[in-house]
N, C-alpha and C positions, 0 to 999 in steps of 0.2 A: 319382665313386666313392662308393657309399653307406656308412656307418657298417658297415656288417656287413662289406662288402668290405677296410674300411680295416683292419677287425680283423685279419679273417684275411690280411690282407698283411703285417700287423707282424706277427703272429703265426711265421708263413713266417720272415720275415727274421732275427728274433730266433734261433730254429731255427736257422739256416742258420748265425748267429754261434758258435752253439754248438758248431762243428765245430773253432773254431779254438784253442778250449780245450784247452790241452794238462792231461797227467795232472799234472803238476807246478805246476797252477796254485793260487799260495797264496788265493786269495777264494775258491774253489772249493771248496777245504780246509775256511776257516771257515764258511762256508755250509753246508755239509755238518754240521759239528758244529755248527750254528745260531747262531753269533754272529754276526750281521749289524754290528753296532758297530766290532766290529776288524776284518774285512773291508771299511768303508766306511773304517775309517782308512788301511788298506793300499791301498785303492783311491785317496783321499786324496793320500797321499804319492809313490803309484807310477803318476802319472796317463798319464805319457808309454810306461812300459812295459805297461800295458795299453789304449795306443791303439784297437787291433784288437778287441777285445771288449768296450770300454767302456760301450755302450750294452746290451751281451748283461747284463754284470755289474748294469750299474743297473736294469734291468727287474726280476730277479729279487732284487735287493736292496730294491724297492721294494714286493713281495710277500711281504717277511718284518717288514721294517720301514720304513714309506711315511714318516713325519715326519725320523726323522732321514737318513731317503734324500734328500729332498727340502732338509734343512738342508744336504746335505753336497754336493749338486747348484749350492744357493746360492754359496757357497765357493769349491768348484771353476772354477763359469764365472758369475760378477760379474754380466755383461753378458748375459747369458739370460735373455730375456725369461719372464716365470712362466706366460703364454700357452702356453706350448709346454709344461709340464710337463702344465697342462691336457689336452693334446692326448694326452701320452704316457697320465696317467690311462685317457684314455677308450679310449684302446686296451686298456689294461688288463682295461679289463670296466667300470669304476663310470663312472655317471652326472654328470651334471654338477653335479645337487644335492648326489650325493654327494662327489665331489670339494670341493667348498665347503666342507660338513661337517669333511671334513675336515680340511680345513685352518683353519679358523676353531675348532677345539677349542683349537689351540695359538694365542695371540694374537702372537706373536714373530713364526711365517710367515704369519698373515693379515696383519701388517703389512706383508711384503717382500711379496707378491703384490699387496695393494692399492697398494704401494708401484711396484713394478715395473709395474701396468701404467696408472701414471700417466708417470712418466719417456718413455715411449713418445711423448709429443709434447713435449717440454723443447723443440724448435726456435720455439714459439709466441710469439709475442707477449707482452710480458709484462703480466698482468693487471691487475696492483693498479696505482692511482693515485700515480706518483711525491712528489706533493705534500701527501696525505694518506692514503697508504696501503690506502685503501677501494676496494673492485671497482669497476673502470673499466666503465661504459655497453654494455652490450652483450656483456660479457667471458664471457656465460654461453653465449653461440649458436654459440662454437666448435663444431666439430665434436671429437670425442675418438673415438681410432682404437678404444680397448678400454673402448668405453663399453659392451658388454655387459656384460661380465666385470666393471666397477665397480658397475652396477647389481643383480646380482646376486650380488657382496661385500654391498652395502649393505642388501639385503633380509634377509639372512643376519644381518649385525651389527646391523640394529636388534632383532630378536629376543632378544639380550642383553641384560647391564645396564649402563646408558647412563653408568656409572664408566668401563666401556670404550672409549667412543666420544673420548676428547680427544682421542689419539693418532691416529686418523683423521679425526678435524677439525683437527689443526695442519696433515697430509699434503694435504688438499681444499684450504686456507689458501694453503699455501706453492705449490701448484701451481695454482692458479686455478680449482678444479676447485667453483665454486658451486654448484649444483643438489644434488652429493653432501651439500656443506657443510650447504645449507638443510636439508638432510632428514635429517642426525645431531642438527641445532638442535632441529628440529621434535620428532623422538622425544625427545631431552632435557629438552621440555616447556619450552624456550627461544623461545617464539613470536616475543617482543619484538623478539631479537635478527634471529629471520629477518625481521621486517618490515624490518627498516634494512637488511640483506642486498638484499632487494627493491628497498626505496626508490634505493639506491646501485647496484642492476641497471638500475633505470629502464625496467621490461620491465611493459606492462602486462597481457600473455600471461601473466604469474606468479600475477596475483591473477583474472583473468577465465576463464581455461580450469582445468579440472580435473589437479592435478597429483600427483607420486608420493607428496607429501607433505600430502594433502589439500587442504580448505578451509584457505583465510588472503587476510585477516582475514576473521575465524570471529564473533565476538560484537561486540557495541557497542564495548566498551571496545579492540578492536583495531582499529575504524575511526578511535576518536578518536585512538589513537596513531598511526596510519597518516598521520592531515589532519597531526597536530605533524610527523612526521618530513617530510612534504613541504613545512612550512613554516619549518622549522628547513634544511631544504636547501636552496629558492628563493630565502631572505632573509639566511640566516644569523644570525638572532636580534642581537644587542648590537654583531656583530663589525664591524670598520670598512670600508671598500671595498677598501683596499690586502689586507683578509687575506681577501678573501673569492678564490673561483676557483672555475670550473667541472670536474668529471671529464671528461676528451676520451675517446669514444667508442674503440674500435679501427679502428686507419683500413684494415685489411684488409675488413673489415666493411661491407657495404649498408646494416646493420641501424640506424636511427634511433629515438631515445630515444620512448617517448610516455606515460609515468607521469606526464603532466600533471596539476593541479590540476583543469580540467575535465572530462577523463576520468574521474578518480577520483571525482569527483562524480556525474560522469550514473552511473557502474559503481552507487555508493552510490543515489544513487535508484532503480536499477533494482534492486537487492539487499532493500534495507530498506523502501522508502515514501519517500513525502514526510515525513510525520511526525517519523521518526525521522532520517534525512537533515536536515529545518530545524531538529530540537534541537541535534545533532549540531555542523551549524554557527553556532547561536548561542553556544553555550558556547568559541567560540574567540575569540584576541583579535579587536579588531576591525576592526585591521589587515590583514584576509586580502584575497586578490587577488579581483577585480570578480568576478562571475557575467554569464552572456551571458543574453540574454531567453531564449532557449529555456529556459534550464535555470528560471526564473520560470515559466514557460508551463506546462512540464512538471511541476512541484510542484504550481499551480493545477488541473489536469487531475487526475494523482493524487491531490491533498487529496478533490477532488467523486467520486472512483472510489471510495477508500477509506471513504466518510460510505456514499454508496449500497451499497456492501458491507457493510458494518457495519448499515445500515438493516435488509438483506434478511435478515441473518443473525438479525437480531433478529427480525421479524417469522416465520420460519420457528422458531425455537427458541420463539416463544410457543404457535405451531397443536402445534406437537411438544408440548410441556407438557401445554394442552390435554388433550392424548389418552394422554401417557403418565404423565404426571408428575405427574395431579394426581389428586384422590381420586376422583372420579368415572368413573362404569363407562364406557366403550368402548364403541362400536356393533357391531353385526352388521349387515350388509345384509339385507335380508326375501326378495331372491332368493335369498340364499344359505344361509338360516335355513330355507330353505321346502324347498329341496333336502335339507338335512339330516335335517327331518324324513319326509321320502318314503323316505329311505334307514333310517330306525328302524323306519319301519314296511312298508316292501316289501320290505327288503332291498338286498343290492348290484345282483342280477339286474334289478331293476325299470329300470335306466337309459334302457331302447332302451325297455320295453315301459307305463310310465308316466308321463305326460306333466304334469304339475303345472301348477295352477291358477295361474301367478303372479300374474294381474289383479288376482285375489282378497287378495293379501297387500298392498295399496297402503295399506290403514289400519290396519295393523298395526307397531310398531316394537320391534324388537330389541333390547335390552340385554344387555350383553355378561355372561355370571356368571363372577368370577373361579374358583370352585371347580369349575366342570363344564369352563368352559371353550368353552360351546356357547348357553348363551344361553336366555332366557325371552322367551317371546312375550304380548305386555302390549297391552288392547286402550286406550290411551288417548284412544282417540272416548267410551268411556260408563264407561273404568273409575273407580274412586272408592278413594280414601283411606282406607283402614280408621279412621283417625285422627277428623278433620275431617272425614268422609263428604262433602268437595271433587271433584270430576273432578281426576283426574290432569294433565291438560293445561292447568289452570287454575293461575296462581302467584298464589301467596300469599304472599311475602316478597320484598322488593329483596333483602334480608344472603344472602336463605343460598337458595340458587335449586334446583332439580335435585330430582333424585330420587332413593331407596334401594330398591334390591331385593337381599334377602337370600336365600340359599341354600333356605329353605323355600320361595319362589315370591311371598311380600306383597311390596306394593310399597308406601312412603308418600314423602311428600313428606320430601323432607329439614328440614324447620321444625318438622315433627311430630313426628319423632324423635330430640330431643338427643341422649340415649343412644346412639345408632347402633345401636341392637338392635331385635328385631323384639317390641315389644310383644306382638302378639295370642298368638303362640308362647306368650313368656314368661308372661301370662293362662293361658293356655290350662294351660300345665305346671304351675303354680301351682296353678291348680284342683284339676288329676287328682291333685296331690300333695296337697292336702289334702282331698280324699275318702277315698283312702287312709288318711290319718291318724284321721278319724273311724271 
């Protein structure tokens, strides 16, 4: 039955209740003169004498006033699951975001909902580690029958502020419910906390796949806490053998521990480099557990990837420079400087019906003009230096190489002109100004 159908079938039924309503009905009464409050109380107290229209009364108590209909829903039936008010919501007309909404304005009933549709598997196994109290191996791969509805409390409640979030992390705590827990930690900006979460998950599915609660471990300093917490768990630091013990898995469970030392190393090499993975592991004590050849093999291989990476990036950010970054003009291609000029002086129409000489532009080279943006055509087979009347093509400095062409069309050797101005111009304006003045 679809969503539309389900409507209009409660809708019928509800109807249908409303027949048995007699005239003398007191919630009918107050409802009528719109006190939904003392009608929910009368309803409350006279729960057995209005058996028969019970659910007529709460529909439309629930569209006068939905919070305390839903507190007083609580009350009445204990053991009613919050799923089903759900249900009745959406018959009601609102959505499922909005049902959240709603209920997560009041913190009291998003407690009991999140609360209630944890209880829902209390038959389970129980999670925490008898002996140290910390999530038992695997305790996270239960299945949970209203892990919709939690997921979608939880996306709801990290949107708030994370003052709110305790009371739903004792609730995740005391029912086993890790994943929720991680991800109240994580919004808390409690990373630390969720790595030992993890570590004590022994799930290495937590830190390799992409999960609700992001990246983790996220930056350096979360790997390095990540190696202590795996080696404060493997060896147990100073403590003697008799106190040390391992977390026993859940034995309903397939699922096998693999948040190894190893693994979390090849994870960290493949995450960070070699690089930062061999500082990583120098900075710990020096008592860490052996590494296997591969994982040698595989740093030696990434060190020489990483050098040649670095090499290449280098060499291409120098040709880049080169051409963008450094003061000297740009090139034009001469085919393509030669089409431009065809097009100044033919027009656009000329394309099909003028055929350019390109042969002819083979001793000619283009330099790019920052100010036109199109370029001057410089003949340096016979052109010469205004300067040092040198051939342009000819260098005359190791220091200072290249050439200057300025927006008036001169071209000199860059050695010529410290100034970085175009001499002959400035002669030239110089003159005509002081003829004027004579």
């Amino acid at each position: 039955m679809s969503r539309g159908d389900r409507r209009r079938t409660w809708n019928t039924f509800v109807d249908c209740l409303s027949g048995l309503v007699t005239t003398d009905d007191v919630i009918a009464k107050y409802l009528k003169e719109g006190d939904a409050r003392r009608a929910l109380h009368e309803l409350h107290d006279g729960m057995d004498a209005y058996s028969d229209t019970l659910l007529y009364h709460l529909t439309r108590l629930y569209e006068h006033d939905s919070r305390e209909t839903m507190i007083t829903c609580a009350r009445m039936f204990p053991r009613c699951a919050a799923m089903g008010v759900d249900e009745v919501e959406a018959e009601v007309g609102n959505t499922k975001e909005q049902t959240i909404g709603k209920i997560c304005e009041d913190m009291g009933i998003a407690k009991w909902w999140f609360h209630c549709s944890l209880i829902v598997d209390s038959s389970r196994e129980v999670t925490q580690c008898p002996h140290c109290g910390k999530p038992r191996p695997g305790s996270h791969t239960v299945t949970w029958q209203k892990a919709d509805h939690l997921q979608q409390l939880i996306d709801f409640l990290c949107q708030r502020n994370p003052r709110e979030y305790q009371d739903f992390m004792d609730l995740c705590w005391k029912h086993g419910y890790w994943s929720g827990l991680i991800r109240f930690v994580c919004a808390d900006n409690r990373r630390q906390d969720a790595l030992k979460l993890i570590v004590s998950l022994s799930d290495l599915q937590l830190i390799k796949d992409t999960q609700s609660w992001g990246l983790l471990p996220k930056s350096l300093n979360e790997w390095r806490l990540l190696l202590e917490l795996l080696l404060s768990r493997d060896h147990r630091g100073n403590e003697s053998r008799d106190s040390r013990h391992s977390c026993t898995p859940l034995s309903a469970s397939e699922w096998v521990p693999d948040l190894t030392w190893s693994h979390v190393i090849n994870l960290m090499l493949e995450r960070l480099g070699a690089g930062h993975t061999v500082n990583l592991l120098q900075a710990l004590p020096r008592d860490t557990p052996l590494l296997t050849t591969d994982f040698y093999y595989s740093c030696l291989l990434g060190a020489v990837i990483e050098r040649r990476q670095r090499t290449l990036i280098h060499e291409l950010l120098k040709k880049l420079d080169s051409y963008l970054w450094s003061q000297r003009s740009g090139s034009l291609a001469p085919k393509l400087n030669n089409f431009r000029k065809e097009e100044e002086t033919y027009g656009p129409k000329s394309k099909e019906d003028v055929k350019p000489q390109l042969e002819s532009m083979a001793q000619f080279r283009t330099l790019e003009d920052g100010a036109s943006n199109w370029g001057q055509n410089i003949r340096l087979s016979d052109g010469e230096c205004l300067v040092c009347s040198l051939k342009l093509c000819e260098q005359i400095s190791t220091s200072n190489q290249g050439l200057l062409l300025f927006e008036c069309g001169h071209v000199f050797h860059k050695h010529c002109v410290p100034e970085a101005a175009c001499v002959l111009c400035f002669h030239q304006n110089l003159a005509t100004l002081g003829a004027k003045l004579l």
